[in-house]
C-alpha positions as CSV (number, residue, x, y, z in Angstrom):
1,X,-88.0,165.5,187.9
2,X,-87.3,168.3,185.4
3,X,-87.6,169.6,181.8
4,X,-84.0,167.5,181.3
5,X,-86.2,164.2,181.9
6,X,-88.7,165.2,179.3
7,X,-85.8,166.0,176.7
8,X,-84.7,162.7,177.5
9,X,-87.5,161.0,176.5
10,X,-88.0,162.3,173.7
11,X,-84.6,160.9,172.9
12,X,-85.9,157.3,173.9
13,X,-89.6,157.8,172.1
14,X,-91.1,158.6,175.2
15,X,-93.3,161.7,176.2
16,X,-92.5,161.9,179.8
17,X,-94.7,164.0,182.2
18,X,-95.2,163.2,185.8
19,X,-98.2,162.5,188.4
20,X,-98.8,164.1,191.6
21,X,-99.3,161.5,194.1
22,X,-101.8,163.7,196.2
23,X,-103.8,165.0,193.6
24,X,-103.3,162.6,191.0
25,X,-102.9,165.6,188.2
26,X,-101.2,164.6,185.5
27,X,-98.5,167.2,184.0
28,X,-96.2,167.2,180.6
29,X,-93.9,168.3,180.7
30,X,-92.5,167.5,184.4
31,X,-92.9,170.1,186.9
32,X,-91.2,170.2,190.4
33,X,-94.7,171.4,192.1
34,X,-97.8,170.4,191.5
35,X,-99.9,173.0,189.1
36,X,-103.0,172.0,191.0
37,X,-102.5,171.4,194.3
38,X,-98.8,172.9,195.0
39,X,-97.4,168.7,196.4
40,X,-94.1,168.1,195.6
41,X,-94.5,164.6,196.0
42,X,-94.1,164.2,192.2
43,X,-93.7,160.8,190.5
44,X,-92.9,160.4,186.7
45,X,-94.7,159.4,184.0
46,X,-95.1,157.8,180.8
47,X,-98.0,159.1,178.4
48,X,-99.1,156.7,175.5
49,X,-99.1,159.9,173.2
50,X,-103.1,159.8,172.1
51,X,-105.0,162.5,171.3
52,X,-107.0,165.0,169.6
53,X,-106.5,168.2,167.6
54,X,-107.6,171.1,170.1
55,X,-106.4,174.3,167.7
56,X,-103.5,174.3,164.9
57,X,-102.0,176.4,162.9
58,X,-100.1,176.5,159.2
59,X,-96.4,177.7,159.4
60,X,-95.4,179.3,156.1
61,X,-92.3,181.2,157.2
62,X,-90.3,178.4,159.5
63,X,-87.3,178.3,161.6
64,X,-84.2,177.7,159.3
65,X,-84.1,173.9,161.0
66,X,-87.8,173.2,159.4
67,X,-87.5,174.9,155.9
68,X,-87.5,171.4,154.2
69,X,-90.9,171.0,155.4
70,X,-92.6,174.1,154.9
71,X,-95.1,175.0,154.5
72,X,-96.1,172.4,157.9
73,X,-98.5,172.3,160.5
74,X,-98.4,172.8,164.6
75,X,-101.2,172.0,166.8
76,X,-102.1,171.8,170.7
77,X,-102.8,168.3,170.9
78,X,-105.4,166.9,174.6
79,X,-103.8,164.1,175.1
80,X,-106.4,161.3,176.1
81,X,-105.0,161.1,179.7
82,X,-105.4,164.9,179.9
83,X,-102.7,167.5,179.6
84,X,-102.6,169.4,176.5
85,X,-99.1,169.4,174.0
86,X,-97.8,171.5,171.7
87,X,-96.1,169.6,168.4
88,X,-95.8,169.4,164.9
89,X,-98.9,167.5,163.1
90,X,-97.9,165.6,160.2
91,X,-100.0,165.1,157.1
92,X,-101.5,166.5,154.2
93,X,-102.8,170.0,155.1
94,X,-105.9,170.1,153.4
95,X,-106.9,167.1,155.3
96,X,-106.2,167.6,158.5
97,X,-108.9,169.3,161.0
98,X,-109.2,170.3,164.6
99,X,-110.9,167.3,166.4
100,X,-109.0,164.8,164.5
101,X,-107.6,162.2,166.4
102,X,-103.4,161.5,166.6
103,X,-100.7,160.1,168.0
104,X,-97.0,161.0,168.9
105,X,-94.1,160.1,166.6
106,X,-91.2,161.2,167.2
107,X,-88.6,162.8,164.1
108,X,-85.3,162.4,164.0
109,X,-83.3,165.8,164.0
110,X,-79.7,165.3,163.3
111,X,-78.9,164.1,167.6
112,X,-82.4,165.2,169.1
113,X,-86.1,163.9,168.6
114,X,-88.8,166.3,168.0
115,X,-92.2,165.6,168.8
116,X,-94.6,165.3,166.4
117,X,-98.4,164.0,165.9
118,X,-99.7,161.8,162.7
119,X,-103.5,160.9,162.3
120,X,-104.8,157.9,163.3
């Protein structure tokens, strides 16, 4: 379980964390030791993605790769089954507000997928 598994994910349309089968904490992305409890009994995991806006923030000056969509937003998303994600939030910007409930998509980016949330 690594990073690497997450990245590949993403490639599928998956947001893979992992569980800790002695403390069932739930992590994203994958860790090789539990952040709770220290196990390394690690198993992966599938999220379904669900969430709500914790904090977000307006980019105006972007990374070259994002300058198409500028200005955009980014957000730390709690995802319903716990962990908390950093990823673009799409939508109009005027209309979107912390507590707002999402869910992942995931953008195509010439051979990689970045995450992304849209309202639901």
């Amino acid at each position: 379980m690594s990073v690497y598994s997450f990245k590949e994910g993403l490639k599928e349309s998956k947001l893979l964390g992992c569980i800790c089968s002695e403390c069932n904490n739930k992590m994203l992305p994958p860790r090789m030791i539990c952040n709770k409890c220290g196990s390394t009994t690690l198993t992966e995991h599938c999220f379904e993605g669900k969430g709500v806006i914790k904090t977000m923030t307006v980019i105006r000056v972007p990374l070259t790769r994002f300058q198409d969509l500028c200005p955009y937003m980014v957000g730390i998303i709690k995802l319903d089954e716990g962990p908390m994600i950093t990823g673009m939030v799409l939508g109009e910007l005027d209309k979107i507000k912390i507590g707002d409930r999402v869910e992942a998509v995931y953008l195509d980016e010439n051979e990689e997928k970045v995450l992304a949330f849209k309202p639901v």
